[in-house]
C-alpha positions as CSV (number, residue, x, y, z in Angstrom):
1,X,-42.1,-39.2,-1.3
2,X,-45.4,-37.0,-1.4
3,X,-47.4,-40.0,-1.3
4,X,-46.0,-41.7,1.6
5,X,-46.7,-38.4,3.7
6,X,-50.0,-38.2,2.8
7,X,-50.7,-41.7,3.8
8,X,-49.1,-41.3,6.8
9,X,-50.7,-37.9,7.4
10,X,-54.7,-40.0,6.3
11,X,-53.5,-42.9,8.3
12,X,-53.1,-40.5,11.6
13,X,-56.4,-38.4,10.9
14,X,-58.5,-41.4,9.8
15,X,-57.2,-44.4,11.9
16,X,-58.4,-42.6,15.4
17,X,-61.8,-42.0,13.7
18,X,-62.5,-45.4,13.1
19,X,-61.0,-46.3,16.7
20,X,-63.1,-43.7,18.3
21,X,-66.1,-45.2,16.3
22,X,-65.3,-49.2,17.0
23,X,-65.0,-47.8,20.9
24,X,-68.4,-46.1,21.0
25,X,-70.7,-48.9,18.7
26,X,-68.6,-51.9,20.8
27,X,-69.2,-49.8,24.4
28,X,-72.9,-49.6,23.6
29,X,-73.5,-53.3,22.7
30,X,-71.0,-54.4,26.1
31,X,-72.9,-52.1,28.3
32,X,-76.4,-54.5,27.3
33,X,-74.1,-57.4,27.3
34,X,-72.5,-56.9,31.1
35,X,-74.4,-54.5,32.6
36,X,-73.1,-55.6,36.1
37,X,-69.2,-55.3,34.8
38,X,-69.1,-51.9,33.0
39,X,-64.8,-52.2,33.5
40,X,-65.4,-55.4,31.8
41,X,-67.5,-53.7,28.6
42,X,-64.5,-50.7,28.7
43,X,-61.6,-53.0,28.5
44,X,-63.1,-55.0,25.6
45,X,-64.2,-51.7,23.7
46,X,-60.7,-50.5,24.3
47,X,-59.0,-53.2,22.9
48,X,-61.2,-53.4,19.9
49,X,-60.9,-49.8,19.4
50,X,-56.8,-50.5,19.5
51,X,-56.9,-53.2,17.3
52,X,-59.0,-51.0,14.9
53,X,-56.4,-47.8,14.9
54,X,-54.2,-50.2,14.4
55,X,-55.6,-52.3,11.2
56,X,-56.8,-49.1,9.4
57,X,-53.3,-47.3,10.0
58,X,-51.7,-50.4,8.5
59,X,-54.2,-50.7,5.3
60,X,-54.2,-46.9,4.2
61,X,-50.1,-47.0,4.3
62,X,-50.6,-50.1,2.3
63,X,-52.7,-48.7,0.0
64,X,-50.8,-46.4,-0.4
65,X,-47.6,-48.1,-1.1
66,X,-49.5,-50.3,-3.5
67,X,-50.8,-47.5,-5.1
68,X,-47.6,-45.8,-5.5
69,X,-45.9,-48.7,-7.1
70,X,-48.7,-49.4,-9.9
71,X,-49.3,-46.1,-10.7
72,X,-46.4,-45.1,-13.4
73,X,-44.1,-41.9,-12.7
């Protein structure tokens, strides 16, 4: 029980980190990329930022769960 809450407790700190980070490296490159269609460079970096938060918040409660299952009691 103690390790699920601290995955889920690394998974909420962490995960919008690494969103937040995807968002700012992805928004930079865009920007050169369409510099006409900065809503175009947004969306994108939004939606890889979303897809980020959403892989990383997914792998850490895995790794965790994994984790908890090898590791004997």
């Amino acid at each position: 029980m103690e390790m699920s809450r601290l995955a889920i407790i690394l998974a909420l700190v962490f995960s919008p980190l690494a969103a937040l980070s995807a968002y700012f490296i992805t928004y930079a490159e865009y920007r050169k990329h369409f510099p006409e269609d900065l809503k175009r460079a947004r969306k994108l970096s939004l939606q890889f930022a979303l897809t980020t938060m959403a892989f990383f918040m997914v792998m850490i409660i895995l790794a965790f769960l994994v984790i908890d299952k090898l590791l004997p009691k």
